[in-house]
Backbone as ProteinMPNN parsed JSONL, in Angstrom:
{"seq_chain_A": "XXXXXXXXXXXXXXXXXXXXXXXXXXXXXXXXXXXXXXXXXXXXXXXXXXXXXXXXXXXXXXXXXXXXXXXXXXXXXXXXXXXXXXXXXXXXXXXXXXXXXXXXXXXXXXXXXXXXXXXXXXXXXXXXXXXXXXXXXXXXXXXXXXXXXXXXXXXXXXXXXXXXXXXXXXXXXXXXXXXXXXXXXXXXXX", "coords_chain_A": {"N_chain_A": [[81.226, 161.775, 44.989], [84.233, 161.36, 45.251], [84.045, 161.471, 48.04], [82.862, 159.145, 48.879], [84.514, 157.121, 47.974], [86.371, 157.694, 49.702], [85.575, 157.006, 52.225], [84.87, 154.518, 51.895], [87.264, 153.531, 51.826], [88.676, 153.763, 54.438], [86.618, 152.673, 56.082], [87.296, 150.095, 55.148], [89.94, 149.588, 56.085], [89.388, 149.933, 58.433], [87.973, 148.368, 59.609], [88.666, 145.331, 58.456], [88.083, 142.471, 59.064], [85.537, 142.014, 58.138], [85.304, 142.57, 54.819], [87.022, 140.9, 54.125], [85.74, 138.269, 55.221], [83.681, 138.962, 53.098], [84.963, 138.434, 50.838], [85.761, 136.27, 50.865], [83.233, 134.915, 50.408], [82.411, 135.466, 48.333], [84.463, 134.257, 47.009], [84.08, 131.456, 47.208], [81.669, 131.221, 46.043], [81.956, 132.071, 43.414], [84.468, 130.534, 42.605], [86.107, 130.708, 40.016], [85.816, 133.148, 38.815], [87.05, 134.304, 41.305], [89.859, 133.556, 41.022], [90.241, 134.948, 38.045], [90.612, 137.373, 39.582], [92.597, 136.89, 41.211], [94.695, 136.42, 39.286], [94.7, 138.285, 37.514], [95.64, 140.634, 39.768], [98.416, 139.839, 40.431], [99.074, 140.118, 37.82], [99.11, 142.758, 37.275], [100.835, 143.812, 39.387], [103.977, 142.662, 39.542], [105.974, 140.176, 40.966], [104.839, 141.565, 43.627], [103.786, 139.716, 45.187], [104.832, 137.197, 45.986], [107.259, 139.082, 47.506], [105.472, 140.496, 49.726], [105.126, 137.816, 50.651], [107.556, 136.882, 51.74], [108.146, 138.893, 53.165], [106.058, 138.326, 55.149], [107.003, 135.973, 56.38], [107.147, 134.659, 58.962], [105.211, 134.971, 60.074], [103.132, 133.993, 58.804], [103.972, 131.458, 59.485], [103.588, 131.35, 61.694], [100.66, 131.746, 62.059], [99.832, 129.274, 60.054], [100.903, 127.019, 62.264], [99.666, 127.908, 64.386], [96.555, 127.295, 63.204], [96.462, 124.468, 62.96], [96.955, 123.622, 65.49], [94.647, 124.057, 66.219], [92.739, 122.905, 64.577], [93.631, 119.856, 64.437], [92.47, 117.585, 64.287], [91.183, 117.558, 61.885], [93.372, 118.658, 60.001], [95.158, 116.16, 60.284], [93.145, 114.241, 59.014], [92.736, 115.603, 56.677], [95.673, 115.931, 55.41], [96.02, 112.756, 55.769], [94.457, 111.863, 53.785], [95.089, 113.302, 51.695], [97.798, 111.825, 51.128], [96.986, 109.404, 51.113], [95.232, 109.801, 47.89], [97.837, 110.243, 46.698], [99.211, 108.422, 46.73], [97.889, 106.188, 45.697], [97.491, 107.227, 43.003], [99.976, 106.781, 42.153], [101.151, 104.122, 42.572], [103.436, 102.036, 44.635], [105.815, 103.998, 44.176], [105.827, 105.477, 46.19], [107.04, 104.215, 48.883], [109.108, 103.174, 47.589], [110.442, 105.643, 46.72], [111.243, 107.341, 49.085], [112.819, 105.187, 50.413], [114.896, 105.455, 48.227], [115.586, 108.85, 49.136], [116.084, 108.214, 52.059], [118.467, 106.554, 52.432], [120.607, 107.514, 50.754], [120.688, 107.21, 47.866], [121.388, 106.661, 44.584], [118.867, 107.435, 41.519], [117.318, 104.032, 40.462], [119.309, 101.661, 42.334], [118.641, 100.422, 44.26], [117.078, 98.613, 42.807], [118.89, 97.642, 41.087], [120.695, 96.406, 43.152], [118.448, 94.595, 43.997], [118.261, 93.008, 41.828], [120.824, 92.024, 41.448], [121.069, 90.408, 43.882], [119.656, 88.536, 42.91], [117.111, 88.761, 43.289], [116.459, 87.555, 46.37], [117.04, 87.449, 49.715], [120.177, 88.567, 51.502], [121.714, 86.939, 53.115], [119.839, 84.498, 54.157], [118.939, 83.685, 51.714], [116.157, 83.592, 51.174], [113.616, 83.992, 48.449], [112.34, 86.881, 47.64], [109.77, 89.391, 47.301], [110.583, 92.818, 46.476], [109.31, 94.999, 46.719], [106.506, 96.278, 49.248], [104.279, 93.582, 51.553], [106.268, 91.872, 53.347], [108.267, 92.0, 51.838], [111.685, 93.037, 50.894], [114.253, 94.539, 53.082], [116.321, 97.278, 52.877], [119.697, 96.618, 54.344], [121.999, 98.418, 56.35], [124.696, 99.836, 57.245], [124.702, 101.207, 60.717], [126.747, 103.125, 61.835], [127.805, 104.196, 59.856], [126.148, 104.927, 57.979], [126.125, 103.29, 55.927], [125.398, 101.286, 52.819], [124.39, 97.831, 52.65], [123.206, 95.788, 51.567], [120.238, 93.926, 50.457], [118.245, 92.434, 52.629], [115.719, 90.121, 54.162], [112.55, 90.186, 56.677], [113.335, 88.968, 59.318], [116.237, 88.184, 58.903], [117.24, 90.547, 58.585], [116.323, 91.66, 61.204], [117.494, 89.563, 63.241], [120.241, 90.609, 62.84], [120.403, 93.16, 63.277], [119.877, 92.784, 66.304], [122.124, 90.882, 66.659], [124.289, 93.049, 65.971], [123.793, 95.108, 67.979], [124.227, 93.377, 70.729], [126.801, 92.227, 69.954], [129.259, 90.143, 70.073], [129.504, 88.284, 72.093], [126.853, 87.396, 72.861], [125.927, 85.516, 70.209], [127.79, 83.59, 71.22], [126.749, 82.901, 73.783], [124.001, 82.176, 73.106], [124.268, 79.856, 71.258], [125.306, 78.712, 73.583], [122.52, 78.215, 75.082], [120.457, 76.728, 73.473], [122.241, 74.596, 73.683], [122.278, 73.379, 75.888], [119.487, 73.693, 77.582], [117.5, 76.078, 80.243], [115.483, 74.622, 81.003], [115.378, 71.857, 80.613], [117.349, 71.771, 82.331], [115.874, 71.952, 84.437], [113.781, 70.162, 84.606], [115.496, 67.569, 84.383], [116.073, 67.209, 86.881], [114.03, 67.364, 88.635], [112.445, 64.882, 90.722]], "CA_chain_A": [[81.814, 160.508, 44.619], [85.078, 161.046, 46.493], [83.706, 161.319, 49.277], [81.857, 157.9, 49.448], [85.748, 156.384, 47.919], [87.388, 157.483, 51.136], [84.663, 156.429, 53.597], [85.03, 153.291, 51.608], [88.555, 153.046, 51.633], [88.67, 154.301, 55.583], [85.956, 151.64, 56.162], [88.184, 148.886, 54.851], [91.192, 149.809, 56.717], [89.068, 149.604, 60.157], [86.676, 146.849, 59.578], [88.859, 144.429, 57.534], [87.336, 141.237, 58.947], [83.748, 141.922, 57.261], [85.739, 142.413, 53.673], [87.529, 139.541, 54.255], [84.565, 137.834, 54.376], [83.043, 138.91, 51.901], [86.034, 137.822, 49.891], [85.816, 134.362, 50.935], [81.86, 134.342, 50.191], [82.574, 136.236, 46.653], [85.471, 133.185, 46.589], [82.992, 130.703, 47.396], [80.67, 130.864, 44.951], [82.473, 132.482, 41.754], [85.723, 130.032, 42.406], [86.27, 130.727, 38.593], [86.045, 134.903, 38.862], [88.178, 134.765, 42.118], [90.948, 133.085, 40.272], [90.631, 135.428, 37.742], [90.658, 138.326, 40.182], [93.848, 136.829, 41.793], [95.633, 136.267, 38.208], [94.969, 139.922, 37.182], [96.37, 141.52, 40.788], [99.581, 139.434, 40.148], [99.857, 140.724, 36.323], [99.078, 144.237, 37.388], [101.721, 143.794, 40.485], [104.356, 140.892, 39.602], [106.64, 140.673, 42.596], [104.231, 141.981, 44.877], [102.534, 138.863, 46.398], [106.474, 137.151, 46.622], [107.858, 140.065, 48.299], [104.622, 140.141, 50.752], [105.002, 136.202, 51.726], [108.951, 136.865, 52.213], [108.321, 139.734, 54.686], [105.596, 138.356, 56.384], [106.851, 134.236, 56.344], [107.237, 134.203, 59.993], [103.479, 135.458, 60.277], [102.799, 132.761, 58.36], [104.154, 130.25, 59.582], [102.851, 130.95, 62.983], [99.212, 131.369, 61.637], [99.801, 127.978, 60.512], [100.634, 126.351, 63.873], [98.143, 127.817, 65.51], [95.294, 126.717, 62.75], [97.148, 123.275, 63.046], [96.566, 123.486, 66.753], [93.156, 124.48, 66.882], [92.233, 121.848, 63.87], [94.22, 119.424, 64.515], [91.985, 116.568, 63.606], [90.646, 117.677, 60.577], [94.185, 118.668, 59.365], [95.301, 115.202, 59.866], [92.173, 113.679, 58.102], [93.131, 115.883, 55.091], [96.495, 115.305, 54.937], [96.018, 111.33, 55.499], [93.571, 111.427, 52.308], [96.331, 113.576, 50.186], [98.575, 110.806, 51.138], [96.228, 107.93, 50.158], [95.72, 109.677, 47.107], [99.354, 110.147, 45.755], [100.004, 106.402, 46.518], [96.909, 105.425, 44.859], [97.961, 107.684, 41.944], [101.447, 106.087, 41.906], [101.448, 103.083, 43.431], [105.228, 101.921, 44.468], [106.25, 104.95, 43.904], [106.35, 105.864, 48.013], [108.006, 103.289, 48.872], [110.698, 103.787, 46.561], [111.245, 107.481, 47.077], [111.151, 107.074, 50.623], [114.102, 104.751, 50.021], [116.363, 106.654, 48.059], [115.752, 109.708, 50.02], [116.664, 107.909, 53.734], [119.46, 106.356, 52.195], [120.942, 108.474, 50.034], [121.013, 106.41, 46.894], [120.521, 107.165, 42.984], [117.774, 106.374, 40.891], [117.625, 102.56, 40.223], [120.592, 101.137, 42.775], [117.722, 99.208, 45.118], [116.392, 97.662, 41.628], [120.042, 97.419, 40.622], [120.908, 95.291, 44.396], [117.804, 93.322, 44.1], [118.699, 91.787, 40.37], [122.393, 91.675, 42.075], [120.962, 89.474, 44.74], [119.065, 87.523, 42.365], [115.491, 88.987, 44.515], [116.763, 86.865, 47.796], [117.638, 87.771, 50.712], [121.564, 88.261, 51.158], [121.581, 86.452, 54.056], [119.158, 82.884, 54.123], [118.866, 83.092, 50.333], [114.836, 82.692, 50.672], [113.324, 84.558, 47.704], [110.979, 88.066, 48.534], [109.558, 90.235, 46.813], [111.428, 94.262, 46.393], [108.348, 95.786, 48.005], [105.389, 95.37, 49.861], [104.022, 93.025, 52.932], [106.926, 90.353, 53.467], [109.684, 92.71, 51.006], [113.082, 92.796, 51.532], [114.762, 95.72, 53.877], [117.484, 97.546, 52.861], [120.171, 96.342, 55.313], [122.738, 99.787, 56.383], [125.751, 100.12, 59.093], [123.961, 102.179, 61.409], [127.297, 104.069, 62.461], [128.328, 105.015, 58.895], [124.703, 104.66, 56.829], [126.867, 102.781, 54.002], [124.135, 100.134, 52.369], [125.566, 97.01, 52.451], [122.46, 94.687, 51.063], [118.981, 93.9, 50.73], [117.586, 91.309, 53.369], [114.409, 89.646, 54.636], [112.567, 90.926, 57.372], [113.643, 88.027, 60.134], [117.672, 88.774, 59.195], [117.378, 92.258, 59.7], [116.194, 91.773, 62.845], [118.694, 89.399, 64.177], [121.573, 91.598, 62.223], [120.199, 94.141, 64.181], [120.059, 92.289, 67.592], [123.866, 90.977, 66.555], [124.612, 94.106, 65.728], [123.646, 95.737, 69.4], [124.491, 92.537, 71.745], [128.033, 91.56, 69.98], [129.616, 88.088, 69.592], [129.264, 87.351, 72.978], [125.412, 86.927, 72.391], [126.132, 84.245, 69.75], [127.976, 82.119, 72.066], [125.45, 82.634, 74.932], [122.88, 82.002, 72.126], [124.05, 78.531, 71.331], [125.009, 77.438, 75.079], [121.399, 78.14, 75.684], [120.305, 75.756, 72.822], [122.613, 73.213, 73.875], [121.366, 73.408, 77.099], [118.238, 75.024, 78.088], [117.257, 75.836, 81.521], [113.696, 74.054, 81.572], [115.486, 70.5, 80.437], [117.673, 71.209, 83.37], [114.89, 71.893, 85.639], [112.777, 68.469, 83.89], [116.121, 66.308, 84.685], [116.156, 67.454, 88.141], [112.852, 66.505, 89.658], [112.555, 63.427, 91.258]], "C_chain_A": [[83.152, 160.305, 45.336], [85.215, 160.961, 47.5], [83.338, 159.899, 49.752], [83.586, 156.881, 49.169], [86.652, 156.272, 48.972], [86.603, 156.771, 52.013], [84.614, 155.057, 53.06], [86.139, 152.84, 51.802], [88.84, 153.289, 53.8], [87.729, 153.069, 56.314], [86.717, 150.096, 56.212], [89.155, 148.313, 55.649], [91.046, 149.211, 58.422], [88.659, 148.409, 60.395], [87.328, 145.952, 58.3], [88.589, 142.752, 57.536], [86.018, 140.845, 57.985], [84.473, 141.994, 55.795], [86.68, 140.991, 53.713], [86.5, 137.979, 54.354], [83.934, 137.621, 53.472], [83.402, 137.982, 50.755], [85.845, 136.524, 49.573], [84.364, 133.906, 50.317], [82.187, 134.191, 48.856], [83.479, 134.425, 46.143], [84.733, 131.66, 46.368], [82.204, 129.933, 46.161], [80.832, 131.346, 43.477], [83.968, 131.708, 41.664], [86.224, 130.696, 40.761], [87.032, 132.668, 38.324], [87.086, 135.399, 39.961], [89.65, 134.383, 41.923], [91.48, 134.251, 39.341], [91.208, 137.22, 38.045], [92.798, 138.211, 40.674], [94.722, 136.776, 40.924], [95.92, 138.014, 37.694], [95.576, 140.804, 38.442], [97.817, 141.313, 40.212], [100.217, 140.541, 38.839], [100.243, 142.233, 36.723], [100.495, 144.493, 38.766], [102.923, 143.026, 40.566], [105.369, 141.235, 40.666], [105.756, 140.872, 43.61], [103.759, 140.968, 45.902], [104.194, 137.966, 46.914], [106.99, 137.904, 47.448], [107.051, 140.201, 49.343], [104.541, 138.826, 51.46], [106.445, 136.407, 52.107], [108.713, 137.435, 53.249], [107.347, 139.129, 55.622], [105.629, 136.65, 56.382], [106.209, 134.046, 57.984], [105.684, 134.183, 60.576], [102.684, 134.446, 60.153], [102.294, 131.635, 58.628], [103.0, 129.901, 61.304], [101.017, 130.927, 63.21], [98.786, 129.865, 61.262], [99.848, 127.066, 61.467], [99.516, 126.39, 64.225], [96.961, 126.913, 64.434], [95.656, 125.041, 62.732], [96.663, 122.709, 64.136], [95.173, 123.203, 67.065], [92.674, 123.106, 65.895], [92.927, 120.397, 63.46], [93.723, 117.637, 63.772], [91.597, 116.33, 62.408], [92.167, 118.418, 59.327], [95.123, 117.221, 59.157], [94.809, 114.327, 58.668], [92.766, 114.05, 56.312], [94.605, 115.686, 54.413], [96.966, 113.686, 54.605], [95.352, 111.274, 54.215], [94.47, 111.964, 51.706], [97.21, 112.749, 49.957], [98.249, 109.468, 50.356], [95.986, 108.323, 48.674], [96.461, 109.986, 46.327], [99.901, 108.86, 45.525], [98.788, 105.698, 45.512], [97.081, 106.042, 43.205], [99.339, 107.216, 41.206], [101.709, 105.527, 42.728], [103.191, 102.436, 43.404], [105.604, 102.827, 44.545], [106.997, 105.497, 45.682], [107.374, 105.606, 48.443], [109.538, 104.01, 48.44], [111.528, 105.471, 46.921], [111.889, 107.625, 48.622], [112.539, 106.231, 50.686], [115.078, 105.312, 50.135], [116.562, 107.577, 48.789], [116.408, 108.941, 51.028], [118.155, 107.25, 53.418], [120.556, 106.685, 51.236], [121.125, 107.986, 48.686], [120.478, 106.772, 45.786], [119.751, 106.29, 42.666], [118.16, 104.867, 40.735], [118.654, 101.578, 40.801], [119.45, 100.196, 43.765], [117.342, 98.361, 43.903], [117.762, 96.839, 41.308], [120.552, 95.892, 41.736], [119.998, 94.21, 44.257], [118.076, 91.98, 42.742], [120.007, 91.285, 40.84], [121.785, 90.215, 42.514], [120.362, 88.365, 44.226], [117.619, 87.367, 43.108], [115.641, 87.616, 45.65], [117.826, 87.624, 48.391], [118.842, 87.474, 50.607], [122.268, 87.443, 51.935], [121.425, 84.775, 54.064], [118.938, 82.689, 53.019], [117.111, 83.02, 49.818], [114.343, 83.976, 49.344], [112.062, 85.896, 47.984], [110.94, 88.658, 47.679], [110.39, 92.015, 47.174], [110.643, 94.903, 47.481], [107.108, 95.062, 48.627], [104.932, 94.673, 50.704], [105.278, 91.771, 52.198], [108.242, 91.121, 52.246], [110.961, 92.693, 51.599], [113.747, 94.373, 52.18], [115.969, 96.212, 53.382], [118.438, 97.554, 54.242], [121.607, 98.191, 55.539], [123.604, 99.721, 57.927], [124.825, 101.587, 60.008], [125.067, 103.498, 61.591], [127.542, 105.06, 61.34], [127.515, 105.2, 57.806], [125.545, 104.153, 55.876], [125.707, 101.639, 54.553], [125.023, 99.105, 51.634], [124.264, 95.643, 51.708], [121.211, 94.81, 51.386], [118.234, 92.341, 51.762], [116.125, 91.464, 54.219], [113.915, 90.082, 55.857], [113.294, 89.992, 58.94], [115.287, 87.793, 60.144], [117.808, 90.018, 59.513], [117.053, 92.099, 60.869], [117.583, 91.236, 63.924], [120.163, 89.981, 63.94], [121.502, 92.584, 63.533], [120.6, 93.673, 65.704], [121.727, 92.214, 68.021], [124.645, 92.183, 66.871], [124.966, 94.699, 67.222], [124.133, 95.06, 70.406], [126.158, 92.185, 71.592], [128.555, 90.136, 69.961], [129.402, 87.55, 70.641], [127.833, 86.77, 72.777], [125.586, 85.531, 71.665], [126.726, 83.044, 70.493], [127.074, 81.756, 73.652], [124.04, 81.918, 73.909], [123.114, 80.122, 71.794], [124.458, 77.682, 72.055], [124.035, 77.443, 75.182], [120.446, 77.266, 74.261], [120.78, 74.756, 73.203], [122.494, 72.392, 75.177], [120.594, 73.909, 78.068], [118.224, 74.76, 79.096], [116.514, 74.63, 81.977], [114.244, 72.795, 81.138], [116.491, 70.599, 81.764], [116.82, 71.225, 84.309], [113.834, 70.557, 85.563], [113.515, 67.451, 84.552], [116.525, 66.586, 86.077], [115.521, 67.035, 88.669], [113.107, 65.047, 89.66], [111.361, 62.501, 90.788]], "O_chain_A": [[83.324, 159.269, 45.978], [86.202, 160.507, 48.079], [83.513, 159.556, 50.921], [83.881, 156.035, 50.013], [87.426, 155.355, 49.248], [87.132, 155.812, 52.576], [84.248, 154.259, 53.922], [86.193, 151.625, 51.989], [89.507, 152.317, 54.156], [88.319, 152.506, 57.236], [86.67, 149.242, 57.098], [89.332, 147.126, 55.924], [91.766, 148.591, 59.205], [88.981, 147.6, 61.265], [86.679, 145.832, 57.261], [88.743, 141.963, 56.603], [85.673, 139.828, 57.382], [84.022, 140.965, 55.292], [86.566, 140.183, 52.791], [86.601, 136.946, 53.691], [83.584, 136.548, 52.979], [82.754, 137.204, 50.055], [85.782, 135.879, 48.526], [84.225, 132.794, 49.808], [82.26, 133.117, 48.259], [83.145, 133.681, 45.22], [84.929, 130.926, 45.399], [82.138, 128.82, 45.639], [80.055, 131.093, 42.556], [84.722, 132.11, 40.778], [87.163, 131.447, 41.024], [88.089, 133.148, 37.913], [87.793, 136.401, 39.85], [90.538, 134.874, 42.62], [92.63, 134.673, 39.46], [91.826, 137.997, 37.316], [93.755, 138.973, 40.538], [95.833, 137.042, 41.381], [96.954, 138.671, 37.576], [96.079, 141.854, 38.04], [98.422, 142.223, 39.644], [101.173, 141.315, 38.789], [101.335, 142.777, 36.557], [100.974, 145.625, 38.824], [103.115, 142.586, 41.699], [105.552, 142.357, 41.138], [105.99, 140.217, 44.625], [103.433, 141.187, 47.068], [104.631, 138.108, 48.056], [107.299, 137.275, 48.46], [107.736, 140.05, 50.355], [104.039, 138.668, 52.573], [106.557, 135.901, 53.224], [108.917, 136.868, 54.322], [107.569, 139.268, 56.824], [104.576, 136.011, 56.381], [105.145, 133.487, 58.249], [105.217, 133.407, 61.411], [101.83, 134.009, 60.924], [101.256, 131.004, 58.427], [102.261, 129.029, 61.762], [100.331, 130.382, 64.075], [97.848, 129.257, 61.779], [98.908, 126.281, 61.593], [98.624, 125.558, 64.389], [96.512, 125.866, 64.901], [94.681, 124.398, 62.343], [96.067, 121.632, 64.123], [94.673, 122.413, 67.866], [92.198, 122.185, 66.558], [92.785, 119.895, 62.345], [94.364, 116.852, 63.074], [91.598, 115.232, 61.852], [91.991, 118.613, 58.124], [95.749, 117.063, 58.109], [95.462, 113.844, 57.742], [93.045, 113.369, 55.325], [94.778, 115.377, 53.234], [97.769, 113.295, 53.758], [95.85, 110.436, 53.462], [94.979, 111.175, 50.91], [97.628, 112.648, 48.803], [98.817, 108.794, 49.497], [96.386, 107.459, 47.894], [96.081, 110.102, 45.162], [100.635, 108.356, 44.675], [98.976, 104.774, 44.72], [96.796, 105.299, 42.266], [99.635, 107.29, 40.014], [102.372, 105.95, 43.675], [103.941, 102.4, 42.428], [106.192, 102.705, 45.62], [108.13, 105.747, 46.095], [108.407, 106.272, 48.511], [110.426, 104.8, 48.76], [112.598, 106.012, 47.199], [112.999, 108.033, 48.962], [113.461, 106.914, 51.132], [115.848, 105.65, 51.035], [117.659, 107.545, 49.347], [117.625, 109.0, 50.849], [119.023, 107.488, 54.258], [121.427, 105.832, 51.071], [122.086, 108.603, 48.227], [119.315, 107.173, 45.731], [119.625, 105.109, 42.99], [119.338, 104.547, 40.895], [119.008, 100.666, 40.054], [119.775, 99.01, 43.821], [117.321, 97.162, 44.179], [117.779, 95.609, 41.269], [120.72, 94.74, 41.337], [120.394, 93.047, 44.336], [118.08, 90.749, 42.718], [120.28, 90.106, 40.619], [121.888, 89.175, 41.865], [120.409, 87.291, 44.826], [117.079, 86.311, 43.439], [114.786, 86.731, 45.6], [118.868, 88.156, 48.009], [119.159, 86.491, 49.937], [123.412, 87.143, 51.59], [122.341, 83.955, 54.009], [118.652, 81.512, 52.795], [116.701, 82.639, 48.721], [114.963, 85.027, 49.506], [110.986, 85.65, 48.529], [111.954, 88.713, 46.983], [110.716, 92.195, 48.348], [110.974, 95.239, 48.618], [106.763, 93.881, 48.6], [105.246, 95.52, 51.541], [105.265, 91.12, 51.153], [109.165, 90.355, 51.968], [111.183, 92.333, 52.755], [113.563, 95.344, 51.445], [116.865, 95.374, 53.485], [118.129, 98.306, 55.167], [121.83, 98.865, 54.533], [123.288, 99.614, 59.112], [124.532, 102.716, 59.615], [124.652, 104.656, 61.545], [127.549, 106.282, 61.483], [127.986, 105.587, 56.737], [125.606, 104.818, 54.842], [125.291, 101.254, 55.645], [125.837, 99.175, 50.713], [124.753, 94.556, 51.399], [120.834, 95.531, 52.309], [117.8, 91.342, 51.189], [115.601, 92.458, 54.722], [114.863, 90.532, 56.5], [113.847, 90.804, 59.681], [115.777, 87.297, 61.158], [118.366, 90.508, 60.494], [117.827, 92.606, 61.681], [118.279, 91.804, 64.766], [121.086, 89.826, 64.738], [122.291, 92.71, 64.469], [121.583, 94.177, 66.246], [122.397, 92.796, 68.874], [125.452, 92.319, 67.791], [126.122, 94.779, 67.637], [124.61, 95.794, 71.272], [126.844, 91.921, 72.581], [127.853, 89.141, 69.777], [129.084, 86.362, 70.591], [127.759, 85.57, 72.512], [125.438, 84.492, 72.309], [126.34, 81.876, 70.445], [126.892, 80.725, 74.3], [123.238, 81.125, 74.402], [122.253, 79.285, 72.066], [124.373, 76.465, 71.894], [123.831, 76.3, 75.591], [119.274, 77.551, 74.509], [120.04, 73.773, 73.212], [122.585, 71.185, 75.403], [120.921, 74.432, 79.134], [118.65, 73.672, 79.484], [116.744, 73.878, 82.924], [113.245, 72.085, 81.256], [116.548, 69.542, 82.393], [117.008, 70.38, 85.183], [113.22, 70.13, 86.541], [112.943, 66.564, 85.185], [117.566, 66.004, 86.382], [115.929, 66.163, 89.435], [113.729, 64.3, 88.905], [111.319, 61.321, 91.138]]}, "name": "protein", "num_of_chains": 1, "seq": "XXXXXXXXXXXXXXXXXXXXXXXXXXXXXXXXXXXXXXXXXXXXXXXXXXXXXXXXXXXXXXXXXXXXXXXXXXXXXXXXXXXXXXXXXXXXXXXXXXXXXXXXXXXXXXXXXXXXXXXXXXXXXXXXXXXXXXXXXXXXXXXXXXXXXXXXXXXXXXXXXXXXXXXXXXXXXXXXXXXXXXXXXXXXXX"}
C-alpha cells in the first residue's frame, strides 16, 4: 500500500497535466462536490490559497495576458455580456457611477446640479433630460477638472471649441456671418 502512495504521489509530481485534467472533468460534472472539495482544502489550510496567489501574482497575471491574447475574441464577447448584464440589472446606475468616479464628485451632487439648474442646460436654458440619448454633459475646466455645470450636448461642444480656439474665434465667427465668402463670390459675377 505504500508503495502504490508514492508511485502515486511521484506520478503526480511528473505528469501534472493529466491530473489537472482530470480535475477539471471531476469539476465539470460534480460542480457541487468540487466546491465542496475547494471549501474543505481552505478550512483544513486557511491562509494557504492567499499566501499562494500573493507569491505567485505575477504568474498570474501573465497567464492572464497570454489567455487574453490567445482568446481574445471570446474574452471580449464575455466581458461585453457581463457588462450588458449589470446595466440591465441596474439600469442608470452606469452612467451615474461612471460620473462620479471621472469627476470626482459625492453621491447625489449631479442630481443635486440638475434640480440647481432647474433640468436645463446652463447655457441655452433648453430643458434635457439627466441621462440618456440627448442628456445633459457634465461641463469641467479641462486644466483644473473643477465642474462648473451641467449642459446640453451642442454647448459643450462649442464651450469646447471656445475653449481651444479663444476669443479671437468669436470675432472671426461673426465677421464670417456678416459676411460670408460665397455672397461675396454671388455679388461678384457679372
Amino acid at each position: 500500500m505504500q508503495h502504490q502512495r508514492e508511485y502515486v504521489r511521484r506520478y503526480r509530481v511528473t505528469h501534472p497535466e493529466v491530473y489537472q485534467r482530470a480535475a477539471r472533468r471531476y469539476a465539470a460534472s460534480h460542480p457541487e462536490a468540487a466546491g465542496d472539495l475547494s471549501r474543505r482544502f481552505r478550512q483544513r489550510r486557511p491562509g494557504y490559497v492567499t499566501a499562494w496567489h500573493r507569491a505567485h501574482a505575477d504568474e498570474e497575471r501573465q497567464q492572464r495576458a497570454e489567455h487574453r491574447q490567445v482568446n481574445l475574441k471570446e474574452v471580449r464577447l464575455k466581458d461585453r455580456q457581463a457588462a450588458q448584464a449589470r446595466r440591465a440589472a441596474h439600469p442608470g446606475d452606469h452612467a451615474r457611477v461612471v460620473r462620479r468616479w471621472q469627476y470626482h464628485l459625492p453621491a447625489g451632487a449631479i442630481e443635486a446640479m440638475y434640480a440647481a439648474q432647474g433640468g436645463c442646460c446652463a447655457i441655452c436654458g433648453l430643458a434635457r433630460p439627466l441621462e440618456g440619448r440627448g442628456g445633459l454633459h457634465v461641463d469641467h475646466d479641462h486644466a483644473t477638472d473643477e465642474v462648473r455645470g451641467l449642459l446640453c450636448g451642442g454647448c459643450n461642444a462649442a464651450l469646447s471649441a471656445l475653449e481651444r480656439t479663444g476669443e479671437s474665434w468669436t470675432g472671426r465667427a461673426f465677421a464670417y456671418l456678416a459676411d460670408p465668402p460665397y455672397r461675396r463670390l454671388r455679388d461678384d459675377r457679372p
